[in-house]
C-alpha positions as CSV (number, residue, x, y, z in Angstrom):
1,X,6.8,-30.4,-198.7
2,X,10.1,-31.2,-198.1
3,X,11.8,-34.7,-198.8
4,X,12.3,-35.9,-195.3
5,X,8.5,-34.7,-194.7
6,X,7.1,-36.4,-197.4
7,X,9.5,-39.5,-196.8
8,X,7.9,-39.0,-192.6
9,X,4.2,-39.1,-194.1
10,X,4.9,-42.0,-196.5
11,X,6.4,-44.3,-193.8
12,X,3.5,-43.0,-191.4
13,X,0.7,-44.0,-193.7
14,X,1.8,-47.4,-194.6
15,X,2.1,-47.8,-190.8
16,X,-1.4,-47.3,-190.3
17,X,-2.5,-49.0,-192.7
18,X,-0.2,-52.2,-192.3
19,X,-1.5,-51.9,-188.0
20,X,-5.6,-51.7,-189.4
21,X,-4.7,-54.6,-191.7
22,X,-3.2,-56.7,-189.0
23,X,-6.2,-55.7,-186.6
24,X,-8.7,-56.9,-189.4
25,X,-7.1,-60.3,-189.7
26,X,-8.2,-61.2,-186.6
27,X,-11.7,-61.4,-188.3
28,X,-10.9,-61.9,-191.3
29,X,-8.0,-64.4,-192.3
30,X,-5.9,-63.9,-195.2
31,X,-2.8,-65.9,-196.9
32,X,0.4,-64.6,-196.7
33,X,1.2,-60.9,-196.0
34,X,0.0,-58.1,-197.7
35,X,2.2,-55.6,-199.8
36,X,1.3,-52.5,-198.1
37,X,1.5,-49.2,-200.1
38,X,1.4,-46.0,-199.5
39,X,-2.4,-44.5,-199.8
40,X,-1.4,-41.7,-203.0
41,X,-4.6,-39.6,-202.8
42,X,-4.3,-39.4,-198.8
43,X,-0.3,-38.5,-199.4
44,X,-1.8,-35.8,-202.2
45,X,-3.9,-34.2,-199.4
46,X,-1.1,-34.1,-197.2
47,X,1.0,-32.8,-199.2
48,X,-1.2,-30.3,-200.7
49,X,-2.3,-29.1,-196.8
50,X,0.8,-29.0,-196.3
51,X,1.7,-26.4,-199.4
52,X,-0.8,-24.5,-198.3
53,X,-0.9,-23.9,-194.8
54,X,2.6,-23.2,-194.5
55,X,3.0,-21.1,-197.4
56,X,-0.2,-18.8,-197.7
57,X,-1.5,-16.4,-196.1
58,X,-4.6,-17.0,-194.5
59,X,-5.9,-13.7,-193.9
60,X,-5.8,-13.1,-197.7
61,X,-7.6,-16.5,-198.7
62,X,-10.2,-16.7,-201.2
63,X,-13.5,-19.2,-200.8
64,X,-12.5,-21.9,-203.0
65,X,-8.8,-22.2,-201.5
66,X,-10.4,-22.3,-197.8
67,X,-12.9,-24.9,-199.4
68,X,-9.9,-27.2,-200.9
69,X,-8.4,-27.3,-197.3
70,X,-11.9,-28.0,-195.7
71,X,-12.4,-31.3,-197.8
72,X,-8.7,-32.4,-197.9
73,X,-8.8,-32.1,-194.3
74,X,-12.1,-33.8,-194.3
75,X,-10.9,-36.6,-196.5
76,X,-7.3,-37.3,-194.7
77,X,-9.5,-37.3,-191.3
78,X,-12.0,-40.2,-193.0
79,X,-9.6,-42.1,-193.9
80,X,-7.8,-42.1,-190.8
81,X,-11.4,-42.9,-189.0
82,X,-11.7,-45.8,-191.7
83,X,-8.1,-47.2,-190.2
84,X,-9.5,-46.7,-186.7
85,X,-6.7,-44.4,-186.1
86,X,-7.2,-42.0,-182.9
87,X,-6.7,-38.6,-183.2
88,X,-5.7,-37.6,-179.7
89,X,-2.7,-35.7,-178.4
90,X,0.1,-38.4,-179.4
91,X,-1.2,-38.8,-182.5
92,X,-0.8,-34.7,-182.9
93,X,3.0,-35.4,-182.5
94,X,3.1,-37.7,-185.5
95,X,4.2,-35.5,-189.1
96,X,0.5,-36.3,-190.2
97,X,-0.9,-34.7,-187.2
98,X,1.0,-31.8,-187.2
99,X,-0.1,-31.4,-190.7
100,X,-3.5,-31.4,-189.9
101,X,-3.4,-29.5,-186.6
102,X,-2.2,-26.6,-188.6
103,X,-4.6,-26.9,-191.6
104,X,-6.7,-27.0,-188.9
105,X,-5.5,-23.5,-187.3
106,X,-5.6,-21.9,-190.7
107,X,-8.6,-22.6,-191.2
108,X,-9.9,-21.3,-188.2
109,X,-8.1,-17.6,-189.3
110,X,-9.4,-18.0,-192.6
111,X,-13.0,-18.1,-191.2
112,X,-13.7,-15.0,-190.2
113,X,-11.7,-13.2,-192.8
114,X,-14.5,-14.7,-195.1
115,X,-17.1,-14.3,-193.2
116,X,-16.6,-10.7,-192.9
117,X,-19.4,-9.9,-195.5
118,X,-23.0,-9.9,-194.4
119,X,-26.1,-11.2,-196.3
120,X,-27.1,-8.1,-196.6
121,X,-24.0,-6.6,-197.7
122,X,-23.9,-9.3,-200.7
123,X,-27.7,-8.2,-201.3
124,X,-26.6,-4.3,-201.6
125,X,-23.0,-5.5,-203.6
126,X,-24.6,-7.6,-206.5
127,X,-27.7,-5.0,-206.9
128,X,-29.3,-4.2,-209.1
129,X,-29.4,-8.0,-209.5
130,X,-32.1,-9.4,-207.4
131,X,-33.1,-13.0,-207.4
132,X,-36.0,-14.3,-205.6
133,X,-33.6,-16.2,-203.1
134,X,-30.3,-15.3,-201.7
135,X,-28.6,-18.0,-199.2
136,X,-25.2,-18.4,-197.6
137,X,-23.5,-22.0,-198.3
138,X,-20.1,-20.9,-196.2
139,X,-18.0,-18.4,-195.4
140,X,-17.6,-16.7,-198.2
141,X,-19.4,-18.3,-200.6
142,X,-23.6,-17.7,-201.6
143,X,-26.5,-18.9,-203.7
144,X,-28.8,-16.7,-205.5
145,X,-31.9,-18.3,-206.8
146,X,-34.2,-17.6,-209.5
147,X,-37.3,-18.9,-210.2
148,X,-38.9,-19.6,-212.9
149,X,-39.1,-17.6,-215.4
150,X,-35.6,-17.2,-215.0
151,X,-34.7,-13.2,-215.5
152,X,-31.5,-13.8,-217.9
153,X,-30.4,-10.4,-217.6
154,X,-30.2,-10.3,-213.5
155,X,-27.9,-13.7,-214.3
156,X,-25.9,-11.9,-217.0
157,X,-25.2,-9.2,-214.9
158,X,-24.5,-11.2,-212.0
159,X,-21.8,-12.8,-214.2
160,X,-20.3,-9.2,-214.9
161,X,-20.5,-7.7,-211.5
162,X,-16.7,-6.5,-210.8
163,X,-15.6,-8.7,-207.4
164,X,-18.0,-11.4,-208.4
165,X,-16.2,-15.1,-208.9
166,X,-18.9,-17.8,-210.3
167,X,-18.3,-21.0,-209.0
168,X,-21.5,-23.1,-210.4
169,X,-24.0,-22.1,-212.2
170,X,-27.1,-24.9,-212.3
171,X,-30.3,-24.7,-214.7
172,X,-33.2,-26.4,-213.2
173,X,-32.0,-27.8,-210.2
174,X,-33.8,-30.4,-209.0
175,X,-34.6,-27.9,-205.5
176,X,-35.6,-25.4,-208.2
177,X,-37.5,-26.6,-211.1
178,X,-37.3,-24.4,-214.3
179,X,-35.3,-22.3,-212.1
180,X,-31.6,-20.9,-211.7
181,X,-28.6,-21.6,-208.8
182,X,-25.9,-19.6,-209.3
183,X,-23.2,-20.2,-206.5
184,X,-20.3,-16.9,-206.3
185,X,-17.9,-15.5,-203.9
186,X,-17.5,-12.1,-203.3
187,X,-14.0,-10.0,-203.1
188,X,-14.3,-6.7,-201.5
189,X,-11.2,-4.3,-201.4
């Protein structure tokens, strides 16, 4: 992000949060004015959206990197909700919505990109692992469930399957007791 950007997003943030504060002091009155700051984990999302979106390439995106825009998206848009800021067309203008009308669009080219293998393709890809459970969490990324016992083998092999990334593994998840979740992504090609 560039300085004038980041200097555009700064100014914009304590502009919505200085209008919400003087909306809510019409309910609730305060003494003096406040010192209004600049929101740094909102400015981190926006900043990091913005690193993203305009430098990658979203057609070579991996599950976790579409996930980290998906909740910095979703965590710039809550707190814009909190400040009962609308997100309509003029707002779209505004260096903060132009930041997240293009997360926004990369996303939506990221999606199918991920999505591209099916659930049975991940069955036939991680064989001759086979848990008891196989489910799709997003694009990209699934859950394989064993019950218990747990085979430790089909879970070590898992682990070792070329174009396999583990993202969690859980022992006895509270949806599983005695069990095994073991989230992954899959990269084909």
């Amino acid at each position: 992000m560039n300085n004038t950007l980041h200097q555009t997003i700064s100014y914009e943030l304590k502009d919505i949060v200085s209008r919400h504060l003087t909306e809510i002091r019409q309910y609730v009155p305060a003494p003096g004015s406040p010192n209004v700051g600049t929101p740094d984990d909102i400015l981190c999302h926006l900043k990091r959206l913005s690193e993203i979106c305009w430098r990658s390439n979203s057609r070579n995106v991996s599950p976790e990197r579409l996930q980290e825009v998906q909740d910095a998206i979703n965590s710039v848009e809550s707190f814009l909700r909190v400040m009962n800021q609308d997100l309509d067309a003029s707002f779209e203008q505004t260096g903060i919505g132009q930041i997240l009308v293009q997360a926004q669009a990369w996303c939506q080219a990221a999606l199918p990109v991920l999505a591209g293998l099916s659930l049975q393709g991940v069955w036939d890809f991680i064989a001759p692992v086979k848990p008891d459970h196989l489910r799709q969490l997003a694009p990209g990324v699934f859950e394989a469930q064993w019950w218990k016992p747990v085979p430790w083998m089909d879970v070590e092999i898992l682990r070792r399957t070329e174009g396999v990334t583990i993202h969690q593994e859980e022992t006895d998840p509270k949806h599983l007791p005695g069990g095994m979740a073991v989230r992954f992504s899959v990269t084909t090609g």
